[in-house]
Steps between C-alpha positions, in 0.01 A plus 500: 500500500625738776764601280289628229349742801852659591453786269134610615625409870825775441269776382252481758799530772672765340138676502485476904865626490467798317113553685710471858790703454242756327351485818081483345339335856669804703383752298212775614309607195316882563194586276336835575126583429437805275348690763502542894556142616202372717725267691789286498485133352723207504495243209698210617511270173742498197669789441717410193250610264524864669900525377408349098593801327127523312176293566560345167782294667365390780529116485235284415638227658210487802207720502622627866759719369245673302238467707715679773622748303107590425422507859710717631429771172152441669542569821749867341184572314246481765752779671721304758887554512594151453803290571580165384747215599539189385331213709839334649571820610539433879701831597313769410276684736284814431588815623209559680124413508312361167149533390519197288702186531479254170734167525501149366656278708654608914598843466124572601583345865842626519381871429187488667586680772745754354212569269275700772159424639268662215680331218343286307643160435429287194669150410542486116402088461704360173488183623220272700587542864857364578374221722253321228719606245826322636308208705373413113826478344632288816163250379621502196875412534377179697251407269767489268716331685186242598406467142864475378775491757610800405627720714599857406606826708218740633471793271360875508348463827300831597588515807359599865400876533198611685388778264167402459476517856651879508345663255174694516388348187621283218514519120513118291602490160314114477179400480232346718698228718828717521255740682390228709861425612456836665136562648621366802659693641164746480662816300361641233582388151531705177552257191723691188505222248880430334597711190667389149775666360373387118189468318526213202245468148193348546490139508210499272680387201704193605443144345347342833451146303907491458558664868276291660721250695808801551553590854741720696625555854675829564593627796824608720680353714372272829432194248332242717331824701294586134470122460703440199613136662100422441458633161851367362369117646150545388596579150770232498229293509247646198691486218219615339554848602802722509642697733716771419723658880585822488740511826825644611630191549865587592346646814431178629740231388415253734129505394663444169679211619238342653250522212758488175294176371163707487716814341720379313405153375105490414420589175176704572665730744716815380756708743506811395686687772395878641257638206516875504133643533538771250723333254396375147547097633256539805246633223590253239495181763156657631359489134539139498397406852142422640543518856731611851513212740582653847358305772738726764469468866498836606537811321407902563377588219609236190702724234582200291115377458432876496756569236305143277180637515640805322627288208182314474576210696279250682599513854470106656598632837414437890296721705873582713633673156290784611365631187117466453409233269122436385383225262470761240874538442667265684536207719491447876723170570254365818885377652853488390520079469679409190200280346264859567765722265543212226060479490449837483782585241303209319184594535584894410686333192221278396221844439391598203749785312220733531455458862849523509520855375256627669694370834804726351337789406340478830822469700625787237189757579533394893842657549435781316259582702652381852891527445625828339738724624199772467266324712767455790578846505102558567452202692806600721403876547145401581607260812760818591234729533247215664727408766633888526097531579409230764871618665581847431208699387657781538745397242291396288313810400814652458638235295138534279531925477 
């Protein structure tokens, strides 16, 4: 099995290679407002999609580099001379005094003070806060190991950074409980829901009665962190549904290992490998799929359950996946237990078709009005000017001229 992953494995490291000796995480990235600048910001995020030669290439491959890339066109437009540097960047240092400070993970502390007394600070949150969000996947590797005696290597830990704790204010790309993994530490919270890179057809038309029992899990890598250990077992054991995993599996081959019976060897589950969001497959698999099991941990802002609702997909998904989930297009798993997944998947399965559609179309309508690229860009230039308000007045009614 490993073997068949050398290829994808090669590519990805010659990637890095030619990203390092191109030197992306040291590079400074310079946008200049149109007029007079108003003041000097720092956007401390990803700052590859600032060097794709249009915006048309900017990869789709997360909704940060995008959603970075918008953010710091924002902050040019509302008039500030901004600079931008990737988020590992732990060398630079502004050249004097900032008015605004933007950063997603511990650049915020390190720069703090470089960054001059009237500058205001603002941790970008596109994840739950590091200490829920890595304490949960440590619960969930030993309740794997508990359940199964299987033990497999920590992955994708956040990490400790005290941003939250710096900043003047924070914006969260999650919903309701992601907030709540930062009220306390008592700043003030703007929420900018996640964006999509692709809108899909309405749902409306799909056979529901022949769809009914099709499932999917999609999702990146962190495997047992988005609980794909749960839904591979409780599906293992309904072989009255199917379950179709969409999954870079290469990225994890000891996951692989450890699960090849549940892959590989039951007849109502299909490996797909990494599904490309805008391709003609992802659409095509979509068509014939009911629902997106995702009961995840811990996430900032859930671009895979964001990127299902899109295609008309049923999300079946914990509270922790961070995308808001009402009866009246989706499902809210009330815990992660295997037996939970396998009798909701069942019980979503066993509607009527019409019900069924209307679930989709739902789901459909919801992210197109929630998770566009348009209503980020609003959503993220309202909170600018908000926080520019309560922190720098001054600011912004310059920023608003």
């Amino acid at each position: 099995m490993r073997l068949a992953f050398l290829p994808a494995r090669a590519a990805r490291a010659l990637a890095r290679l030619r990203r390092r000796l191109a030197g992306v995480e040291r590079r400074v990235v310079r946008l200049a407002p149109e007029g007079t600048a108003i003041g000097r910001a720092l956007l401390s995020y990803v700052v590859d999609p600032f060097l794709a030669r249009t915006p048309e290439t900017i990869s789709y491959a997360h909704t940060q580099d995008w959603e970075s890339w918008t953010i710091g066109r924002t902050l040019a437009e509302l008039g500030f001379a901004v600079e931008v540097i990737h988020w590992t960047n732990r060398r630079y240092v502004p050249a004097g005094e900032l008015d605004l400070l933007i950063d997603a993970r511990a650049n915020l502390e390190r720069l703090a003070g470089a960054a001059g007394a009237r500058c205001v600070k603002v941790f970008h949150a596109e994840t739950a806060h590091w200490r829920v969000s890595d304490e949960a996947q440590r619960r969930r590797l030993a309740e794997l190991e508990a359940r199964r005696g299987i033990r497999l290597e920590r992955l994708r830990l956040v990490g400790e950074n005290r941003g939250i704790e710096t900043a003047d204010a924070g914006v969260v790309l999650g919903n309701d409980w992601t907030l709540a993994t930062y009220r306390p530490f008592g700043k003030p919270l703007w929420r900018v829901p996640l964006s999509n890179a692709f809108t899909y057809p309405t749902p409306e038309g799909r056979d529901f009665e022949a769809i009914r029992s099709s499932f999917l899990w999609f999702g990146g890598v962190g495997f047992v962190h988005k609980g794909l250990d749960l839904v591979l077992e409780a599906f293992a054991g309904a072989p009255d549904l199917a379950l179709a995993v969409a999954a870079p599996l290469d990225r994890e081959p000891d996951f692989v290992d450890a699960f090849a019976r549940e892959l590989f060897r039951t007849p109502n589950v299909t490996p797909l490998g990494w599904l490309d969001v805008g391709s003609e497959r992802f659409a095509a698999v979509a068509a014939r799929t009911l629902g997106m099991v995702f009961p995840s941990c811990s996430e900032g802002g859930g671009g895979s359950v964001v990127t299902a609702l899109h295609a008309g997909l049923v999300p079946v998904v914990t509270r922790e996946a961070s995308v808001d989930v009402e009866p009246a297009w989706g499902v809210l798993l009330a815990d992660a237990r295997v037996e939970t997944i396998r009798e909701a998947a069942r019980e979503l399965a066993a509607r009527p078709a019409s019900a069924l559609r209307a679930l989709a179309v739902a789901a459909w309508r919801r992210a197109h009005e929630v998770h566009t690229r348009e209503a980020f860009a609003a959503n993220y230039r309202r909170a600018a000017l908000e926080i520019l308000e309560r922190f720098r007045p001054d600011l912004a009614a310059r920023a608003r001229a």
